[in-house]
C-alpha positions as CSV (number, residue, x, y, z in Angstrom):
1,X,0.0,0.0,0.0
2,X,1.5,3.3,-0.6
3,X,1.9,5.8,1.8
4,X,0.7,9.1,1.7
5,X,2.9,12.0,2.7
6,X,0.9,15.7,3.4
7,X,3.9,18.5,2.8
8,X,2.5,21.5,4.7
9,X,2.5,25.6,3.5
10,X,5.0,26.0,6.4
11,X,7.0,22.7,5.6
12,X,7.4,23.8,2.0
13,X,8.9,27.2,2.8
14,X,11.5,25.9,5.3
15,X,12.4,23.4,2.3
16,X,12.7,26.5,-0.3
17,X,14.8,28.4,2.4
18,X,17.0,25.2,3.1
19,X,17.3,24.9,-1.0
20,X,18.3,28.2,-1.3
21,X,20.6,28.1,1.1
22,X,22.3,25.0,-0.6
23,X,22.6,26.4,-3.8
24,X,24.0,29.7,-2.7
25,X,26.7,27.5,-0.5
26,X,27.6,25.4,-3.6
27,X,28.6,28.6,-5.3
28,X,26.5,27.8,-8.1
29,X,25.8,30.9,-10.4
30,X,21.9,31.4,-10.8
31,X,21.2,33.6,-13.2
32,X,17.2,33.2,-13.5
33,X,14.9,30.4,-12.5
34,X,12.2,28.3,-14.3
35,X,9.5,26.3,-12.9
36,X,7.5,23.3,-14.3
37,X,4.2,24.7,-14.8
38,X,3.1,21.7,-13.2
39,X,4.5,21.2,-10.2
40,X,7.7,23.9,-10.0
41,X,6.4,26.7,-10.2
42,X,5.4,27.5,-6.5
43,X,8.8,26.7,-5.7
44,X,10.5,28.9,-8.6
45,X,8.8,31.7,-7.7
46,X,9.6,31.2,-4.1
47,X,13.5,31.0,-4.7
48,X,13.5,33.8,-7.1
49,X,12.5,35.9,-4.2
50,X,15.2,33.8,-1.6
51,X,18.0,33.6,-4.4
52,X,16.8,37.4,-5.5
53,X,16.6,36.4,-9.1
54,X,14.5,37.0,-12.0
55,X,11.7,34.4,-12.8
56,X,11.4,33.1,-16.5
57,X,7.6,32.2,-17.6
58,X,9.6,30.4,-20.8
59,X,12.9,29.2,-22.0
60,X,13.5,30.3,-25.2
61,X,15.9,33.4,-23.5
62,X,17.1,31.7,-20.8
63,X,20.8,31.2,-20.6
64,X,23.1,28.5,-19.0
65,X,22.8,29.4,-15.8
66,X,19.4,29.2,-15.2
67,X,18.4,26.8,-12.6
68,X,15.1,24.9,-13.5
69,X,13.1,23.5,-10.9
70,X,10.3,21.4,-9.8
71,X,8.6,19.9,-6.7
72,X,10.2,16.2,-7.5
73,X,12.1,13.9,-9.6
74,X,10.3,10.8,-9.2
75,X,11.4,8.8,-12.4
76,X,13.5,11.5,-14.4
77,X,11.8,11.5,-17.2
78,X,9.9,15.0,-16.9
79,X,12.7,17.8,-15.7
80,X,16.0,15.7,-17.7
81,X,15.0,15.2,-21.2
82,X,13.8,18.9,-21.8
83,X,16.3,21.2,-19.6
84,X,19.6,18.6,-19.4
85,X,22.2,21.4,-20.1
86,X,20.6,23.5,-16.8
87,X,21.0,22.7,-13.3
88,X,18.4,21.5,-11.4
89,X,16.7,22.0,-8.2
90,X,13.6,19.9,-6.5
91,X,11.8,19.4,-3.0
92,X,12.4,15.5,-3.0
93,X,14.3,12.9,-5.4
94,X,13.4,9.4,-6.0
95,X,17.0,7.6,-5.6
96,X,15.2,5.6,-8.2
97,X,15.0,7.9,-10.7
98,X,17.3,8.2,-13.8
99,X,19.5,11.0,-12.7
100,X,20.2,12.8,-9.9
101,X,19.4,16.5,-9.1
102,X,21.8,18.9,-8.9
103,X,20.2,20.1,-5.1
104,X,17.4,18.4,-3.7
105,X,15.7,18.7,0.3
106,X,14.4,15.1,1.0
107,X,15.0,12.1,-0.6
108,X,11.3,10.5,-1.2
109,X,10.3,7.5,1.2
110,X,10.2,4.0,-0.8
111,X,6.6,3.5,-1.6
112,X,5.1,7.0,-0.7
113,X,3.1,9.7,-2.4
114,X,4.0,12.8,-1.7
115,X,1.0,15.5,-1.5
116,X,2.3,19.1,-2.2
117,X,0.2,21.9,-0.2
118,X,-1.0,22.7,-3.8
119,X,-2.4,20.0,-5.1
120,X,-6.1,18.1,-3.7
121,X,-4.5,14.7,-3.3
């Protein structure tokens, strides 16, 4: 049975703030940041704000040191194939998954769901 993980409003902002601060650490140049319309896009616009950078609403200007991000890498397939040459930044990473992130808060529970404070369920 899989297992069901709520992410609160408040959870989610300590994670952004904790991303942040990773990628400033890693010295990391961030030019601009792009969400997933999906899923990423609460979280680019809340580390535009933390990293004090613009946020794109599309790629075709974006230059190599944008960071793209979204709320999880589960398999890989979504955030690698489009935006490879970019770095990227996510709430949680399936160690599963085909790559790994370049930052990334959690690492996702074997057999969970995770429920993001913006999504129903």
């Amino acid at each position: 049975m899989t297992r069901q993980i709520k992410m609160s409003w408040n959870r989610f902002d300590n994670a952004a703030r904790q991303l942040a601060s990773r990628i400033k650490k890693s010295g990391v140049k961030v030019s601009a940041v792009y969400g997933n319309p999906r899923g990423g896009l609460p979280l680019a616009v809340r580390l535009s704000h933390l990293l004090n950078v613009p946020l794109l609403m599309e790629t075709w200007n974006a230059d190599e040191n944008c960071l793209y991000v979204d709320d999880i890498v589960d398999t890989g397939k979504t955030s690698y194939c489009a935006y490879k040459n970019w770095r990227i930044a996510v709430l949680y990473f399936n160690p599963k998954a085909s790559f790994t992130p370049d930052f990334y808060v959690f690492i996702k529970p074997h057999d969970s769901w995770i429920i993001f404070p913006w999504e129903k369920k």
